[in-house]
ROMI-454501 format. One record per residue (C-alpha): x, y, z; residue number from 1. Coordinates in Angstrom, 2 decimals, m for minus. Example, Ala and Ser with C-alpha at 12.3 -4.5 7.8 and 13.67 -1.06 7.14 Angstrom:
2
+---------+---------+---------+-----+
:    east :   north :      up : num :
+---------+---------+---------+-----+
:   12.30 :   m4.50 :    7.80 :   1 :
:   13.67 :   m1.06 :    7.14 :   2 :
+---------+---------+---------+-----+
***
This chain:
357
+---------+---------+---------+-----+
:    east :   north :      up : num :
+---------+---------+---------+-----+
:   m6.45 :   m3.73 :   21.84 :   1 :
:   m5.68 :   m0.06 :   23.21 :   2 :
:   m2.62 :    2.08 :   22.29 :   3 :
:   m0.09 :    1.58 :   25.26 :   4 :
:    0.28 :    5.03 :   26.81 :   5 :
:    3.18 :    7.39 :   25.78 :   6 :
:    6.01 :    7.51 :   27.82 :   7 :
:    7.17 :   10.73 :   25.81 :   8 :
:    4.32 :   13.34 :   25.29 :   9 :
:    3.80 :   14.88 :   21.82 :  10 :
:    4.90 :   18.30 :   21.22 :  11 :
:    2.17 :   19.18 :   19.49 :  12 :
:    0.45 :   22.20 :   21.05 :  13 :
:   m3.10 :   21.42 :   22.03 :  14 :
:   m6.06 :   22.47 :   19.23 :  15 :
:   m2.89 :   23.02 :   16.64 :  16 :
:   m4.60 :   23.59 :   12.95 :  17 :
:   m1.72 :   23.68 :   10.28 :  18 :
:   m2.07 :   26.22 :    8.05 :  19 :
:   m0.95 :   24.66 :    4.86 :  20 :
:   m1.91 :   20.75 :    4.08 :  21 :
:    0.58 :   17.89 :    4.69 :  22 :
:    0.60 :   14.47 :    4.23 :  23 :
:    2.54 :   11.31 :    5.09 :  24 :
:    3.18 :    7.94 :    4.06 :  25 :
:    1.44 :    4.60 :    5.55 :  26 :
:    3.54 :    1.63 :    4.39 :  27 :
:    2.08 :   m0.91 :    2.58 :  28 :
:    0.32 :   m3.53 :    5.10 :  29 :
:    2.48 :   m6.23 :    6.01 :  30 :
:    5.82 :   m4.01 :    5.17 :  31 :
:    7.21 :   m2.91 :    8.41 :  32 :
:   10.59 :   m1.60 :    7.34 :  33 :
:   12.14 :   m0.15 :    4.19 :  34 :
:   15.49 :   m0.81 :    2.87 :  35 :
:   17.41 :    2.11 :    1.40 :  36 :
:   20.84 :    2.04 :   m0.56 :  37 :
:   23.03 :    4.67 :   m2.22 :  38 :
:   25.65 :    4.25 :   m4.84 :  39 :
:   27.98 :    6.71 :   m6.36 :  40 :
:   30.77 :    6.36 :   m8.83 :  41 :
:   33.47 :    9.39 :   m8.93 :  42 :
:   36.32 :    9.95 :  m10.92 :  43 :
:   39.71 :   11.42 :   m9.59 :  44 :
:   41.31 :   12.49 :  m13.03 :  45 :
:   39.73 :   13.99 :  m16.82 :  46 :
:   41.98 :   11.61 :  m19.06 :  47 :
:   39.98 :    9.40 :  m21.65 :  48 :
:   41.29 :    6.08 :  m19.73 :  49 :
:   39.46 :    7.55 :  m16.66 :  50 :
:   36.48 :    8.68 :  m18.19 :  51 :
:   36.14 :    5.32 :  m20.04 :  52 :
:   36.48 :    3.68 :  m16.53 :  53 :
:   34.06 :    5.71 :  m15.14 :  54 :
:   31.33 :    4.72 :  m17.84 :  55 :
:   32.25 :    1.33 :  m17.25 :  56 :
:   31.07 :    1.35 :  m13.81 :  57 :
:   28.44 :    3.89 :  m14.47 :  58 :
:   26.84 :    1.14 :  m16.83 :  59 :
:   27.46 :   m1.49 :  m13.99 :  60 :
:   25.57 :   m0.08 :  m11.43 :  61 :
:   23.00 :    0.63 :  m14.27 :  62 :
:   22.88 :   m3.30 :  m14.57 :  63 :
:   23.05 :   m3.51 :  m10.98 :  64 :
:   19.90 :   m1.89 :  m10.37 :  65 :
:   18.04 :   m3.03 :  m13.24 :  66 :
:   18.72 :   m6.91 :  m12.74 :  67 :
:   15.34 :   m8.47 :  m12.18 :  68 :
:   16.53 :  m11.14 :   m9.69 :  69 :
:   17.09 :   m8.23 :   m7.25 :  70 :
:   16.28 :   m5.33 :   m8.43 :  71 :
:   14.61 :   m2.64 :   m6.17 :  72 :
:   10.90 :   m1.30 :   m6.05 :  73 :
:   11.79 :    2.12 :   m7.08 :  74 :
:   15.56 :    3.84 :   m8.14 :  75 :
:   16.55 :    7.54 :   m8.84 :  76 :
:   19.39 :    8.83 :  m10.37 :  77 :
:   21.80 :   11.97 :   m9.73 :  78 :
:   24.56 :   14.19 :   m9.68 :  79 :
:   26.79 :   15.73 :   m7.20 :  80 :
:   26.33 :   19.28 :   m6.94 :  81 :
:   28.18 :   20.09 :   m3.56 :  82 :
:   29.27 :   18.60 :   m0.59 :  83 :
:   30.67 :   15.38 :   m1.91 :  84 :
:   32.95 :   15.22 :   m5.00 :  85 :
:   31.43 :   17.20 :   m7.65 :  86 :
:   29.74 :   15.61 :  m10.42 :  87 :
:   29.53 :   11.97 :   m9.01 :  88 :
:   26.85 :   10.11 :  m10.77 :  89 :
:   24.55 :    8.45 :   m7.49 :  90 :
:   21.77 :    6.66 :   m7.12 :  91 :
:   19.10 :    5.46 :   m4.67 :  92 :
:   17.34 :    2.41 :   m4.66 :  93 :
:   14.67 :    1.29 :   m2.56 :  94 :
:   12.93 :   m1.97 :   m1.54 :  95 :
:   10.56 :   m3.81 :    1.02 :  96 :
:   12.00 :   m7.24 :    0.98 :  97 :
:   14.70 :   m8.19 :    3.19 :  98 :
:   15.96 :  m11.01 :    1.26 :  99 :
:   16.04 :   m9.05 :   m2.10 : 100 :
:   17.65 :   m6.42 :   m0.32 : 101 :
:   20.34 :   m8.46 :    1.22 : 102 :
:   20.78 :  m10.56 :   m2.16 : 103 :
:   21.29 :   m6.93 :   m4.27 : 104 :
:   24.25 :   m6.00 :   m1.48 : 105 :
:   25.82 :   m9.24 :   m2.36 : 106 :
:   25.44 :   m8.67 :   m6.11 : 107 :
:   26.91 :   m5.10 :   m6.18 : 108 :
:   30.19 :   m6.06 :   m4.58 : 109 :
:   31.96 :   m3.23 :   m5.31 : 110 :
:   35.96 :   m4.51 :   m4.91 : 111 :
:   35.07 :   m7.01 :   m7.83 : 112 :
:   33.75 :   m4.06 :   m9.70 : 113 :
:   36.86 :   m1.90 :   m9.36 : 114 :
:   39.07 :   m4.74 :  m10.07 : 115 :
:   37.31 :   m5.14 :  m13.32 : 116 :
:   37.95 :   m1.54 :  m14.26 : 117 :
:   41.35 :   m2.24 :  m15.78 : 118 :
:   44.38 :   m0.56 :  m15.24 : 119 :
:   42.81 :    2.93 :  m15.06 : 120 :
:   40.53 :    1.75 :  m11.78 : 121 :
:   43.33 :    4.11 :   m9.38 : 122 :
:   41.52 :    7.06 :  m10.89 : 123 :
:   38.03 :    5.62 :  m10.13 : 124 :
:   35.84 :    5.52 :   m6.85 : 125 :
:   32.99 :    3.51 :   m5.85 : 126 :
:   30.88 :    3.64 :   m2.87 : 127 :
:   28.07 :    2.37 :   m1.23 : 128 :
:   25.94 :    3.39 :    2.00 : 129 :
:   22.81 :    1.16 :    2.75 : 130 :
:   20.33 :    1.02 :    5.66 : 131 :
:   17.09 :   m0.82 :    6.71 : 132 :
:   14.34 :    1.15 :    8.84 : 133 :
:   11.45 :   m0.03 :   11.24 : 134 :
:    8.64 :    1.93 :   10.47 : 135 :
:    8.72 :    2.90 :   13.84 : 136 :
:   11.89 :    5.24 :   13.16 : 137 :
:   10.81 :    6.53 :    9.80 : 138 :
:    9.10 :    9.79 :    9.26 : 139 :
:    8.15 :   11.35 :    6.07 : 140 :
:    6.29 :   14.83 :    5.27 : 141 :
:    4.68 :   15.89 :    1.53 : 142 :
:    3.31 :   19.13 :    0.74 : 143 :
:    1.17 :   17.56 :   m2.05 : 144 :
:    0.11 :   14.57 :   m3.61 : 145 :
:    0.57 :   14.95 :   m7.55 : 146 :
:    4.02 :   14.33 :   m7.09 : 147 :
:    5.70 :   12.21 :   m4.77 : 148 :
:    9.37 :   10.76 :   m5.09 : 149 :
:   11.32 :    8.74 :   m2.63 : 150 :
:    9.35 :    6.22 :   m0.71 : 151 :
:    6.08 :    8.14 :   m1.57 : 152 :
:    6.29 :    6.04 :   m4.75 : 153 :
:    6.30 :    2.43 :   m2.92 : 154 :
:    3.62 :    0.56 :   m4.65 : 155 :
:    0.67 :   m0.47 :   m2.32 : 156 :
:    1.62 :    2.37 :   m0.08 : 157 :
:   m1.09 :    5.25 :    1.23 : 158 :
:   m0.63 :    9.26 :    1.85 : 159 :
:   m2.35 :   10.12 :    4.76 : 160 :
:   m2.95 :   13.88 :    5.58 : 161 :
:   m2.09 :   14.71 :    8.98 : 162 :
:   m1.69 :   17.25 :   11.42 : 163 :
:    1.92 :   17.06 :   12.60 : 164 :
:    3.23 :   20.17 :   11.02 : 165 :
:    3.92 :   23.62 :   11.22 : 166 :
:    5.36 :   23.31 :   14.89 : 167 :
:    8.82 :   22.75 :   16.65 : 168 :
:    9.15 :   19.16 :   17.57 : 169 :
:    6.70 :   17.78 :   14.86 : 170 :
:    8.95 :   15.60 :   13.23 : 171 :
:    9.83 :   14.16 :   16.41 : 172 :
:    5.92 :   13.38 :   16.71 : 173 :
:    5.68 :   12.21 :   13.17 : 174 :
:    8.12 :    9.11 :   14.51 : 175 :
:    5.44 :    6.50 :   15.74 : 176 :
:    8.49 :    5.24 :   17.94 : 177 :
:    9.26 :    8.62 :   19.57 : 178 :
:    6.52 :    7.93 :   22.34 : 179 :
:    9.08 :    5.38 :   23.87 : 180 :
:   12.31 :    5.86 :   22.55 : 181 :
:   13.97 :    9.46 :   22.99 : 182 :
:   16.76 :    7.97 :   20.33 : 183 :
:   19.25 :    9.84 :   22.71 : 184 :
:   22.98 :   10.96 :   21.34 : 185 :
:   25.34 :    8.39 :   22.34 : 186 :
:   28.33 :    9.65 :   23.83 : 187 :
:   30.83 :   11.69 :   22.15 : 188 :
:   33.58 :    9.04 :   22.49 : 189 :
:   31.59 :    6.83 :   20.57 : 190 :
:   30.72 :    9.55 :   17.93 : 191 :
:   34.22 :   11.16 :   17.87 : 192 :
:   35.55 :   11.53 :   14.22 : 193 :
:   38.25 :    9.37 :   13.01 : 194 :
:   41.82 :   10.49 :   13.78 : 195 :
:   43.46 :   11.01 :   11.84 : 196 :
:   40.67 :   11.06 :    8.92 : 197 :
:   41.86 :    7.91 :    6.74 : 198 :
:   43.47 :    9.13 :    3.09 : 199 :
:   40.42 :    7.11 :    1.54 : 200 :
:   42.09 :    6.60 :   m2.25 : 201 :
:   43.96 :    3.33 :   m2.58 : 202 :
:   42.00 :    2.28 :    0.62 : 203 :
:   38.58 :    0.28 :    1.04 : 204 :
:   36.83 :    1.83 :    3.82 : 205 :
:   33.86 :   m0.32 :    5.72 : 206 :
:   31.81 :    0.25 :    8.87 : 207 :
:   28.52 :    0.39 :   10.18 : 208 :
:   26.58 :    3.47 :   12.25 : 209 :
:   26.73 :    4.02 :   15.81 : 210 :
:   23.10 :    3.82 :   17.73 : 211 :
:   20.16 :    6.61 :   16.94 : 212 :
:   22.54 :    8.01 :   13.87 : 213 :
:   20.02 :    9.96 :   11.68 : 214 :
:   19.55 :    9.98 :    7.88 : 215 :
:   17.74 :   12.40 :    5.79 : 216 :
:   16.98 :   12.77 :    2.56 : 217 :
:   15.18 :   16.33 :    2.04 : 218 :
:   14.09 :   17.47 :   m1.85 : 219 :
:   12.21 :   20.19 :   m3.84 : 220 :
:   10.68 :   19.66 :   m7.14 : 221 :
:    9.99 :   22.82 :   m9.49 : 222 :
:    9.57 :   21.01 :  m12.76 : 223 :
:    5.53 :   22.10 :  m13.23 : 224 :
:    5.77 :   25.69 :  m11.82 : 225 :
:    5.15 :   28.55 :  m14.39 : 226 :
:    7.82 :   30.95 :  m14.95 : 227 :
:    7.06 :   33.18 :  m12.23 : 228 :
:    7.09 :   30.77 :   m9.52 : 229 :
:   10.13 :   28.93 :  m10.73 : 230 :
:   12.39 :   32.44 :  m11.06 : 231 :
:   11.07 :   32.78 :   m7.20 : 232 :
:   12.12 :   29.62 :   m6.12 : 233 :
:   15.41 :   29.93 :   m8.34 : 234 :
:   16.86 :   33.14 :   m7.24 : 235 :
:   15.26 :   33.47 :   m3.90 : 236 :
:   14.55 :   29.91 :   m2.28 : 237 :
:   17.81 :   27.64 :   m3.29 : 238 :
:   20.03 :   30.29 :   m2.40 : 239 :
:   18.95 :   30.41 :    0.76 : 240 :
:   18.66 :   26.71 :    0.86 : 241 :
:   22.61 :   26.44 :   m0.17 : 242 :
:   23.25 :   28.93 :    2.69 : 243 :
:   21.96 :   26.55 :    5.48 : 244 :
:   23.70 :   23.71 :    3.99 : 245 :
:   26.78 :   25.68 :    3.85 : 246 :
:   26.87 :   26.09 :    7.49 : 247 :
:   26.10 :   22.12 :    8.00 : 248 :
:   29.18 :   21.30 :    5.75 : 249 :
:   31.63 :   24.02 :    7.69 : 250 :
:   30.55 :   22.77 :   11.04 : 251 :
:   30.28 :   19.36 :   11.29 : 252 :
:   30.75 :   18.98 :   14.92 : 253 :
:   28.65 :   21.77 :   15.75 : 254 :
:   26.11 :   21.00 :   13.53 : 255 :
:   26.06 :   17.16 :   13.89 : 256 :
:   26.49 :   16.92 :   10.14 : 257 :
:   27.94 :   13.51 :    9.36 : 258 :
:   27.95 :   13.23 :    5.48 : 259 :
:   25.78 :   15.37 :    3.57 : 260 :
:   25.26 :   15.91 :   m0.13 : 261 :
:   23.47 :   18.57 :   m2.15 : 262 :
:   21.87 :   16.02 :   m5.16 : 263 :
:   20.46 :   17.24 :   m9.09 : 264 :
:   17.82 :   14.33 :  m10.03 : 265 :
:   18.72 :   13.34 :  m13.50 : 266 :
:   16.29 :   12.05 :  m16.10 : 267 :
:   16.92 :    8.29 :  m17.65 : 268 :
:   18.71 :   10.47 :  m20.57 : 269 :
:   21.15 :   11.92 :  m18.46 : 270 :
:   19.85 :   15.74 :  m18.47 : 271 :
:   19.26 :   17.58 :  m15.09 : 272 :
:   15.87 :   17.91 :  m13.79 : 273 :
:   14.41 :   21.03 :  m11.70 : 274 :
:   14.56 :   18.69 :   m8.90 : 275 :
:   17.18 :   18.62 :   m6.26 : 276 :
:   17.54 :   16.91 :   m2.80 : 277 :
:   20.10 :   17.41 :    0.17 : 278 :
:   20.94 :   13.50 :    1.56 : 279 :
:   22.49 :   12.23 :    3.88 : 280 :
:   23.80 :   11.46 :    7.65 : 281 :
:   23.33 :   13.31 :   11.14 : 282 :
:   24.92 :   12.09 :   14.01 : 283 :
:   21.34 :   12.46 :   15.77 : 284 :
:   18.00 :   13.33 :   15.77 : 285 :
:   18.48 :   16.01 :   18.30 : 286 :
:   21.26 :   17.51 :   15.85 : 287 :
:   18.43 :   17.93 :   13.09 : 288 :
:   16.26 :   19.95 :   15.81 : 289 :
:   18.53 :   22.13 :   17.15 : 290 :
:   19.54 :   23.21 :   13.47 : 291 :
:   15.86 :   23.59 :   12.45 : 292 :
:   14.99 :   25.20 :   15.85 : 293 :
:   17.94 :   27.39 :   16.71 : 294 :
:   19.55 :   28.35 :   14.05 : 295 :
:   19.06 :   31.42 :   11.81 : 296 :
:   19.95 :   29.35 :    8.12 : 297 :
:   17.06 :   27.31 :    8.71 : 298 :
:   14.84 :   30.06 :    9.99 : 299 :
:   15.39 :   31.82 :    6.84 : 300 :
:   14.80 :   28.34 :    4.63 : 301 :
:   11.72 :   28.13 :    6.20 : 302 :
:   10.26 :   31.90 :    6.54 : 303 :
:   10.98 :   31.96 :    2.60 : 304 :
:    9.10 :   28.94 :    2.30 : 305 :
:    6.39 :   30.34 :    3.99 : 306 :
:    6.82 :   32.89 :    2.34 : 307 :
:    6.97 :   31.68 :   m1.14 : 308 :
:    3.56 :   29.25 :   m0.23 : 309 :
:    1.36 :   32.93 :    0.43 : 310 :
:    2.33 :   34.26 :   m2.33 : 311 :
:    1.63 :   31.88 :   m5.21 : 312 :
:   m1.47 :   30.13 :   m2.77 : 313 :
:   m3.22 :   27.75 :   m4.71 : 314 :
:   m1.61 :   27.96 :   m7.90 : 315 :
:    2.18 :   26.80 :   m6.24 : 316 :
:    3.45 :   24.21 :   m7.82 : 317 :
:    7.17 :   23.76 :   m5.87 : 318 :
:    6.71 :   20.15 :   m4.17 : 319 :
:    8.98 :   20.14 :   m1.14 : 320 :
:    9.53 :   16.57 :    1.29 : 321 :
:   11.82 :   14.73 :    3.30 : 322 :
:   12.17 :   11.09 :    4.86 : 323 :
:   14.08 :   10.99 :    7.83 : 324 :
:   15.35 :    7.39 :    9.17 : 325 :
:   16.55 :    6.98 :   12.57 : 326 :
:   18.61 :    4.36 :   13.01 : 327 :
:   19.94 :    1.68 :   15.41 : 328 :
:   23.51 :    0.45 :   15.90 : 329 :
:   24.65 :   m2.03 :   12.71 : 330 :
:   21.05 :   m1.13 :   10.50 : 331 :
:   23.51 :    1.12 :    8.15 : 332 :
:   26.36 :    0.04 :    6.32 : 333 :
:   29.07 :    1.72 :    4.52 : 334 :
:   31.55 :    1.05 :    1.83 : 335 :
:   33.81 :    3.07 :    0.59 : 336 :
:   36.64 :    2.02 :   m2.33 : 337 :
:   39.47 :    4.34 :   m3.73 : 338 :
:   36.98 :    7.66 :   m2.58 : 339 :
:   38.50 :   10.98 :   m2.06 : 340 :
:   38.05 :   11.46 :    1.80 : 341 :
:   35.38 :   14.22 :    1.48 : 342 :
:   33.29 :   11.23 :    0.44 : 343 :
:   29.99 :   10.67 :    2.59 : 344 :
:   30.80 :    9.66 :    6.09 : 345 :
:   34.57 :    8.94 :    5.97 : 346 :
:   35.67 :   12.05 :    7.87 : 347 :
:   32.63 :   11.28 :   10.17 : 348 :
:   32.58 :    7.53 :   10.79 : 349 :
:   35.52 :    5.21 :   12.65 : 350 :
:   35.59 :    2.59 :    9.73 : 351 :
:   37.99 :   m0.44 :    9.19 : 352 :
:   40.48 :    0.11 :    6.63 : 353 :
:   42.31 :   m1.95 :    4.11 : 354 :
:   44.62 :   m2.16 :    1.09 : 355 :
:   43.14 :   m2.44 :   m2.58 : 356 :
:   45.32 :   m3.74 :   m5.58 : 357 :
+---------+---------+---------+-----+
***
């Protein structure tokens, strides 16, 4: 049967080579949406009753994602660096099953957790953010193959080179949906922040997105480079990195930004990785363009990118990626209990509200 014809054209300019290799990921076959949840425990205070809470629910969620009855395909582990409360421990699980999806929301339940804290719980948050995508709103990019995190690591699932790169609009084309669906920016009344923004601690906090939100989870990976690459990408690249995402966290309406974090990947020890990733929420796709078109952070993330890829050529070993989600009306979900208010989308998101003990 023939591909229908595109109602939206692709951006790509006609005879467009990319200079540098890319590849993206081909789902597994008869997997035609991924599941995707975040956790994070914070704590509010320093005191050894809060700090023994905290481990408490740090070794739940450990349970959590371990249990075999529903336990994802693949899990990382974090820390807060900026942009959310600062050292959080967070995670990110990911499956391809509905039902075991579903059944692991039910099993986290994070008001039982907190109640189970003990009398210190007040100076403990918990929080949750979760969200299915159709592969038809799910694009990914790779700039190589002998390391791939995220959903690169579903098992079953192929890496396809490609040639949707190197041009403005190509992660638009990189959506198989986007020949149909323009995921347009629903009107500002419906994506108006929350006023006022709700105090968040003593408060559970639940909602779900508006239509065509966007979520992104965007990383670099240094841990093989040599010394000279890694002092490149260390004093030169993640500055420059930290600058754009400065801008995204001071201008939220501007920018579209709707909960981002800046993440350090932490190995099953506990110690930091040379891995990082920025994640989280847009309030479109169109927001992510403009930024990546228009603005001059992003034109110098990705000139010193370029940049950085001449120079060290074949011997570059800095992995950078993304998966971007576009999503429809209800396919996220967010819960939020006893979180500061800087917390992922509560400044962002008009969510129901209600008293914890």
């Amino acid at each position: 049967m023939a591909c229908p014809v595109r109602k939206f054209p692709l951006n790509q300019p006609d005879g467009h080579e990319p200079p540098i290799p890319r590849w993206k990921l081909q789902l597994p076959e008869g997997v035609d949406r991924v599941f995707t949840t975040y956790v994070g425990v914070q704590s509010h205070n320093q005191d050894q009753a809060t700090l023994d809470a905290t481990q408490k629910a740090i070794s739940a969620v450990n349970h959590w994602v371990k249990n075999p009855s529903h336990s994802p395909v693949l899990s990382e582990d974090f820390s807060v660096v900026r942009g959310d409360v600062k050292g959080s421990i967070t995670w990110v699980a990911y499956w391809v099953d509905a039902e075991t999806w579903k059944a692991s929301l039910d099993a986290l339940n994070l008001p039982q957790l907190y109640a189970q804290l003990g009398d210190a719980r007040s100076s403990v948050g918990l929080w949750s953010e979760a969200f299915e995508t159709p592969a038809g709103r799910l694009e990914t990019n790779y700039s190589g193959l002998d390391y791939l995190p995220g959903l690169g690591k579903i098992p079953g699932a192929d890496r396809q080179r490609h040639k949707l790169s190197a041009y403005w609009g190509a992660a638009r084309d990189r959506l198989p949906g986007s020949g149909w669906d323009a995921f347009e920016r629903v009107d500002d009344s419906v994506s108006a922040p929350p006023d006022p923004v709700p105090a968040g601690l003593g408060e559970r906090l639940v909602g779900i997105n508006y239509d065509n939100m966007a979520h992104i989870r965007s990383g670099q990976f240094w841990e093989n480079t040599n010394e000279e690459e890694r002092e490149a990408y260390e004093t030169l690249l993640e500055p420059t990195l930290l600058k754009g995402l400065g801008y995204l966290w001071d201008t939220p309406v501007e920018s579209g930004n709707c909960g981002l974090r800046f993440l350090r990947n932490l190995a099953p020890d506990g110690h930091e990785l040379r891995e990082t990733c920025g994640a989280g929420f847009f309030r479109c796709l169109e927001d992510l363009e403009n930024w990546s078109k228009h603005h001059p952070t992003h034109k110098a993330i990705y000139t010193g990118l370029m940049k950085h890829q001449k120079k060290f050529g074949t011997t570059r070993k800095l992995r950078t990626w993304h998966e971007v989600s576009i999503l429809k009306k209800g396919e996220a979900h967010f819960d939020y209990v006893n979180c500061q208010p800087e917390t992922g989308s509560i400044r962002f998101l008009k969510l129901k509200k209600s008293t914890i003990v």
